[in-house]
N, C-alpha and C positions, 0 to 999 in steps of 0.2 A: 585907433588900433595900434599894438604894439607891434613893432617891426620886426622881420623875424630873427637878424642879429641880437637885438635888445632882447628878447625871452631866455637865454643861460641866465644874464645878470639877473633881470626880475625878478625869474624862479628863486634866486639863491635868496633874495632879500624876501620872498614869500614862502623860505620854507622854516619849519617849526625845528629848532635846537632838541624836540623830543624825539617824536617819529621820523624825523629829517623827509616830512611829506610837506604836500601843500597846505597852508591852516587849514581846521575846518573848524568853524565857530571861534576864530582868533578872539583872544578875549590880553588884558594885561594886567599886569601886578608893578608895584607902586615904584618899582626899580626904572622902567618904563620897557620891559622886554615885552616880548609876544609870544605867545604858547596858546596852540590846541587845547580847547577846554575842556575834553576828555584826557587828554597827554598831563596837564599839569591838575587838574586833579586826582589824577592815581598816583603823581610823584607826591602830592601833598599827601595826600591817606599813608601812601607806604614810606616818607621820611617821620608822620606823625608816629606810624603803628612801633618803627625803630628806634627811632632817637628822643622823640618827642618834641621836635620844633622842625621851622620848614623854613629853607632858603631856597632860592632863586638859582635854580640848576644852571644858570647862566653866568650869573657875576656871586653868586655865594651870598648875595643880603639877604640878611633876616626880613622874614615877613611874615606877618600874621597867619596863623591858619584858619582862623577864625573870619577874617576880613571876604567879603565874597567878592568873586574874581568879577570885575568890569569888560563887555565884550566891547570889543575897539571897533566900530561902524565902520571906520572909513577903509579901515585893513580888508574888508570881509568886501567890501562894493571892487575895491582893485582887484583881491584874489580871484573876484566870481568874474572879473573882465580878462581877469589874463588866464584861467580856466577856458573859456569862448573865445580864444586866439584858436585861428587850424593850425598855427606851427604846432601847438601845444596837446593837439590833437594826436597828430601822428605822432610826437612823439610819443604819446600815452598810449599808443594801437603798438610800437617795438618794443618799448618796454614790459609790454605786456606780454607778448609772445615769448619776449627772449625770457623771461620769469618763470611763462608756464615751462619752458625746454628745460633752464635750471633744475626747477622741481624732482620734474621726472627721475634725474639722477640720483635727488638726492636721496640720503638714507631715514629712514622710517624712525631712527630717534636718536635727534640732535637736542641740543640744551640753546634754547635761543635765550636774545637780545630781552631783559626786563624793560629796556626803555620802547622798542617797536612797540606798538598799542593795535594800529591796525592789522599790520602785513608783518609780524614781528621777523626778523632775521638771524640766521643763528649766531649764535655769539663766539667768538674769537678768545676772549679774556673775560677772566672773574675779576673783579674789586673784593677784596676781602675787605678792606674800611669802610667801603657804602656795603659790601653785603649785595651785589649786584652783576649780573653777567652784563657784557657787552658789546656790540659786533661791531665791523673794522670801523664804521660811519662814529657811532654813537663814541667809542676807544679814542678817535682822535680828540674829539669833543671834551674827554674827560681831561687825557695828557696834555691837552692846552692850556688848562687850569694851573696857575703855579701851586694853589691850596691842596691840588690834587696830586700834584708829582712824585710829594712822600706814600701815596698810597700801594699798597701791596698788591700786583696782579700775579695771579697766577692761572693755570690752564684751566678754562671752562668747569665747571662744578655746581652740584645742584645742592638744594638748602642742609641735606643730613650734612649733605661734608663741608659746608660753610658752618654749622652748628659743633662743628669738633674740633674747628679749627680756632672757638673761643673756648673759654674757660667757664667751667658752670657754673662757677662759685659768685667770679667779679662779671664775667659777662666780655672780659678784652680778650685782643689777639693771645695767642698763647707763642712768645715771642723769644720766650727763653727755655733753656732745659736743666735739670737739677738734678746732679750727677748724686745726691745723697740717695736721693728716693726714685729716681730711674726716670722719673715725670716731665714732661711739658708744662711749662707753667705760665702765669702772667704774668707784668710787672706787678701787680697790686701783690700777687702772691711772695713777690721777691721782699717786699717791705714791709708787708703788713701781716701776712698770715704767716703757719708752722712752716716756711720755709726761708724765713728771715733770715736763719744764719746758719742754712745750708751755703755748699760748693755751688756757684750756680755760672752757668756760662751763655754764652750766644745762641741760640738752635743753629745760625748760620755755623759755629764751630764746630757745634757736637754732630752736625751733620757730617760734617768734612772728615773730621775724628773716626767718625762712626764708618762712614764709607774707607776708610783704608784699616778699619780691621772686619769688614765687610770679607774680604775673600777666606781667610785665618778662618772665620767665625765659619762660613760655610762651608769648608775645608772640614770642621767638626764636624759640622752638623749630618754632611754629608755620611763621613767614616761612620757618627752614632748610626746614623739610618742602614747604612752597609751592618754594622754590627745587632742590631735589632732585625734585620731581615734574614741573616743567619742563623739569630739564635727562635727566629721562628721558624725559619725552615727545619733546625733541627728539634722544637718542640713539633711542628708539625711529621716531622720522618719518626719521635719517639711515638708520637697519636697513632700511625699507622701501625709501628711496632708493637703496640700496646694492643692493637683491635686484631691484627695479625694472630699474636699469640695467646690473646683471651680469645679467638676464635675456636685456633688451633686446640687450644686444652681442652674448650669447651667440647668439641668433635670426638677428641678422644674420651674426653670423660662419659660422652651419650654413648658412644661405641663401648666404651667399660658397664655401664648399666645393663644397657642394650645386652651384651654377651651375659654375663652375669643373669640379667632375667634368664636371659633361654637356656644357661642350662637348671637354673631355678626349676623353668618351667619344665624342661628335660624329666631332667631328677623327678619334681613333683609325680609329674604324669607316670613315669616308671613304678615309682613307688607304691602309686592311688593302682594302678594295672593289677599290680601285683599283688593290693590288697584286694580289690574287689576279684581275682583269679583265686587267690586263697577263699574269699566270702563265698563263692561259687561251690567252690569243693567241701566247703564246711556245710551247708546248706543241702549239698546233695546227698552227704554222708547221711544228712541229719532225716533228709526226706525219706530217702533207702528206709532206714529203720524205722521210720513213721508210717512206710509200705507195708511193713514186713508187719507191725504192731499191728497193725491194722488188719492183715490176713489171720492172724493167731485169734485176734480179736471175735472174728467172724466164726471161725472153727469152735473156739468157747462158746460163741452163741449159738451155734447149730447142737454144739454137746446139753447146752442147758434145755435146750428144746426139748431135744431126745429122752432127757433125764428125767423131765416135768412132762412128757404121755407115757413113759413108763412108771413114775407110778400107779398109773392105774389099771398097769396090768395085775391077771389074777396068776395066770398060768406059771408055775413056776419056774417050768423048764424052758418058755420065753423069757421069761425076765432076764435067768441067769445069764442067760446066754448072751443077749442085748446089753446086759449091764457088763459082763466083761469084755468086750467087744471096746462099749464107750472109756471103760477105767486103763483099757489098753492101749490107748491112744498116748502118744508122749507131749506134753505139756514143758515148755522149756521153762525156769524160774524168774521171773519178772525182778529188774534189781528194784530195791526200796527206790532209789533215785535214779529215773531215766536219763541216761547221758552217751554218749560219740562220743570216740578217742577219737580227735579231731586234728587237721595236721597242725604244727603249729605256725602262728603267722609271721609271715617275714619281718615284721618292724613290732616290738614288744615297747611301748610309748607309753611308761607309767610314771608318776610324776618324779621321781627319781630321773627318769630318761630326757624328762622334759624339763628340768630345771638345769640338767647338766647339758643340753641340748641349747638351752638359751644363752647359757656359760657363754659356750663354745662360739656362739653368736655374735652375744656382746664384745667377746673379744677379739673377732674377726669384724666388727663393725670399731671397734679402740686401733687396733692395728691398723684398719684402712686409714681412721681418721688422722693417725700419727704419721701415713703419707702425705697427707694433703696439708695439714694444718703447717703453720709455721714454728720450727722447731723450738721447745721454751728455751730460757736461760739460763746456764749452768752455773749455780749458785754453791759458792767454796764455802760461806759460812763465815768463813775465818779470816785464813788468806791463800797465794796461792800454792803455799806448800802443803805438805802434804801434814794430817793431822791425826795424832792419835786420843782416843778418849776410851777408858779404862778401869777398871777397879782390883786392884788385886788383894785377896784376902791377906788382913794380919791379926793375927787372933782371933780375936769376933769384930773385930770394927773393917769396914771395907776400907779401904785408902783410895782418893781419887789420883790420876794421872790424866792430866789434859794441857794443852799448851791452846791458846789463843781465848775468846767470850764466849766462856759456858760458863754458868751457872749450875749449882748441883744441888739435890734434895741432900739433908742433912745422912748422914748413915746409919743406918740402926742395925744392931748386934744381929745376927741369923738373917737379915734380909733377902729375899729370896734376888730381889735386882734393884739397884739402885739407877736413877733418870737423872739424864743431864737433858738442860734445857739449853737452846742458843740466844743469845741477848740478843739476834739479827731477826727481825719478823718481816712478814710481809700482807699486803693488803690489797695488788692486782696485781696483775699480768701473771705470766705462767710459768713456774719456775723447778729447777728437781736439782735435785743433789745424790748420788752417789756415792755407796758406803762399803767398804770389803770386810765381813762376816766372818771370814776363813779362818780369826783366830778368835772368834766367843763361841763359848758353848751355848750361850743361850741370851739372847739382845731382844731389841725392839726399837724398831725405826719409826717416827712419825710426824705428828705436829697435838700441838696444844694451843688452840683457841680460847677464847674470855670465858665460853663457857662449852667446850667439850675437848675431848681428845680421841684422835683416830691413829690407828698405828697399825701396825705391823709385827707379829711377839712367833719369836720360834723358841719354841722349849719341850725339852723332853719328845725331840726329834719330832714335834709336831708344828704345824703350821698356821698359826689363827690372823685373823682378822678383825680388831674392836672399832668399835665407834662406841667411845664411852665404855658403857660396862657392857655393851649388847655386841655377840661376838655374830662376826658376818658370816663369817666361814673358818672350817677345822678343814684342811687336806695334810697327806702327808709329806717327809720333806721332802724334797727333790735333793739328789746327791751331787746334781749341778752349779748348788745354789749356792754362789760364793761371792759374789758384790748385785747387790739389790739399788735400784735407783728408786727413789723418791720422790714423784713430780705432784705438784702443786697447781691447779687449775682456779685461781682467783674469778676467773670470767664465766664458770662453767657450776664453779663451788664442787670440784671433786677433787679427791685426790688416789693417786694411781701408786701402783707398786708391781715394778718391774724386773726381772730375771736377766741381767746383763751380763752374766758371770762369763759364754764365750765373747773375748771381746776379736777376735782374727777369724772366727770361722764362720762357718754361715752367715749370712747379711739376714736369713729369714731366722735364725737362728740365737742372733745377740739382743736381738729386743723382745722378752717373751712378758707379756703380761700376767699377772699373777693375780689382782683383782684392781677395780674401780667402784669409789664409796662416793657415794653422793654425801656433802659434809652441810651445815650449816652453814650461810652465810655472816660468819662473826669472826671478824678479824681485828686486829692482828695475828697472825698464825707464825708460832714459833715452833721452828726442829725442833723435836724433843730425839733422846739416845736413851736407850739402856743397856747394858750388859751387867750379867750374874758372875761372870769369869771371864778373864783373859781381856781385849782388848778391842775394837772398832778402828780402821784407818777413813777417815775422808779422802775422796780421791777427788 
């Protein structure tokens, strides 16, 4: 039996360089070491699965992986005697306790020891060149090795970040860094591939490097994110601003509807009262005399009675008598056409009424829409001075006066107006120009399309409106009427014509609508001008 000072030394000469336990089925390889036959056949599998060959986790000799491990008898008869020592006993009943107490502490997920098999123990340090963690026992085992001493540890890590820590291409450490392309690289990469004859330097440098403009760089980064969180806070203050005031309009515009119905509905209802108050009265008038027809009526029938048993009277001096009696009765004249003077009705709605009625409508609904919508663009034509275009009689030929891009129909002797046309066209959005009248006797403001023309023609102190040759409306002039605006609606296909002549007085007063034409959609639409006499200004 072994003594119980002699069991530390024994133990050491019977424990396995893997699991740094007691063998269990000690077996040897050809070096003449000893290892756990489960311990060094997992180091064989996982040096085969990585490198492809297998040495001797002990002394570094190659050895076959192929060769089957020989179990050493006489290792396995000593172990199992010094196993059956009671020093070895008790010791194995403290270390047991004092393990489970360890445990208790520890934390629910560590990165253990690849070399522990049995009882694995957390690991301390990675080997990035084996690709392997391992804890403080197995660590001194490895930095004992002089083969081992270049090897790279660094803190505890599990396979993804052992896998990024090589390179994908060649499969080595990625040991350098390559200032052209920003990358981590290998050496294979430095000699062999696209970054042969980059800048390439240490990673130990460009660490170093890196870390002293480390505070500089988040010093940026810092301010950008200060500056992005302001300019969110102020897209987020303009979001509110935004819902605030699409609120706001929205309220008062339901409130503008809202009023507007009731007194719609006001008005309606007064109106409808007053017509079925008038229908009553005409109605009753009508029945009265249907009463009254109808008594006359009755009295005729009692006379025809009378009439028809007298003839068959004999007597003379009855008859006569009966019969002047019935011819003395007053009979009032029946007209050919029965009719009541009837009153007349409050609201006379004939289509005259009703089309100037709609007028009035449409342009109380142009008007509104000219609050809301966004104002068009005031289109010079030319430039931004001011422009006159003109024809003043010389014998029989008109002569033109124009300064800036018009183009003008030829003149012909007696013509009643001569058209200028503007080289400027257009083809969307919405646009008007205004024109002062005050010195032609007779113009016409509009536009000319690829295939129609709409305009605006005052002559012989009349008022019209064409679309082509089909005239929209004749009213007469307004004596107000001394700069007309011209706007253009590409998005809507109308075009409008306006009465702008007060431009200081009333606000309800300087934008009067005059009509709105629904036009084809064919564009390019160019101003077209005429004047008979005298002259036209652009303003």
């Amino acid at each position: 039996m072994a003594e119980p000072g002699a069991a530390p030394g024994l133990e050491e000469e019977l424990t396995c360089p893997i699991c740094l336990g007691i063998y269990r089925s000690p077996v040897s390889l050809g070096c003449g070491h000893n290892f756990c036959k489960g311990c060094i056949e997992e180091v064989r599998s996982r040096c085969h699965y990585l490198q492809g060959c297998f040495s001797c986790p002990v002394c570094c000799s190659q050895a076959d992986p192929t060769t089957e491990l020989q179990p050493n008898v006489l290792l396995r008869c000593i172990m199992q005697k010094f196993l059956d020592t009671p020093a070895h006993q008790k010791e194995k009943h403290e270390v047991q306790c004092e393990e489970k107490g360890e445990s208790s502490g520890q934390q629910d997920e560590v990165l253990l020891c690849d070399f522990c098999l049995q009882e694995p123990q957390p690991a301390v340090k990675t080997c990035l060149n084996c690709e392997a963690s391992l804890c403080q026992a197995h660590l001194s085992k490895h930095s004992a090795k002089s083969c081992r001493k270049d090897h790279v540890l660094v803190e505890p890590c599990n396979a993804q970040f052992l896998a990024e820590r090589r390179c994908p291409k060649h499969g080595k450490l990625l040991e350098f860094y390559c200032k052209t392309d920003s990358v981590c690289v290998c050496v294979l990469c430095c000699v062999n591939s696209s970054h042969k004859n980059h800048e390439i330097t240490a990673l130990e440098v460009a660490f170093g490097k890196a870390q002293s403009l480390l505070p500089e760089t988040l010093e940026t980064v810092k301010n950008h994110e200060a500056a992005l969180n302001q300019s969110i806070a102020n897209l987020l203050k303009q979001e509110e601003e935004v819902k605030s005031n699409e609120s706001l309009r929205r309220n008062r515009l339901e409130t503008l509807f809202e009023e507007m119905c009731r007194q719609l509905d006001n008005n309606s209802g007064e109106v409808l009262k007053a017509l079925s108050h008038n229908e009553e009265q005409q109605l009753s008038q009508i029945q009265t005399q249907i009463q009254k027809h109808k008594e006359e009526k009755d009295e005729a029938s009692r006379d025809i009675q009378e009439l028809e048993a007298l003839r068959d009277q004999k007597d003379p001096l009855l008859f006569i008598k009966a019969f002047a009696v019935i011819q003395a009765r007053k009979r009032k004249p029946v007209p050919k056409k029965a009719a009541v003077k009837l009153p007349k009705p409050p609201i006379i709605l004939d289509e005259i009424t009703t089309d100037a009625t709609l007028r009035l409508f449409r342009q109380f609904l142009s008007d509104m829409q000219s609050l809301f919508k966004a104002p068009p663009v005031h289109e010079h034509l030319t430039s931004s001075q001011r422009q006159r275009i003109g024809f003043v009689p010389s014998g029989n030929v008109a002569v033109a006066h124009t300064f800036g891009t018009f183009s003008f129909a030829t003149p012909k002797p007696h013509s009643d107006m001569q058209v200028a046309q503007s080289d400027q066209s257009f083809s969307e959005g919405c646009h008007f120009w205004e024109v002062d009248t005050s010195n032609a006797s007779s113009w016409r403001l509009g536009i000319a399309g690829p295939s129609f023309q709409c305009y605006l023609n005052f002559s012989n102190n009349c008022l019209s409106v064409f679309l082509s040759l089909t005239s929209i409306i004749a009213k007469g002039f307004p004596t107000a009427l001394k700069v007309v605006r011209v706007e253009l609606d590409c998005r809507r296909n109308t075009l409008s014509f306006y009465n702008v002549s007060v431009k200081d007085g009333d606000p309800e007063e300087s934008l009067r609508l005059i009509e709105t034409v629904s036009i084809p959609s064919s564009y390019p639409a160019h101003p077209i001008f005429g004047v008979s006499y005298g002259y036209l200004n652009l303003l």
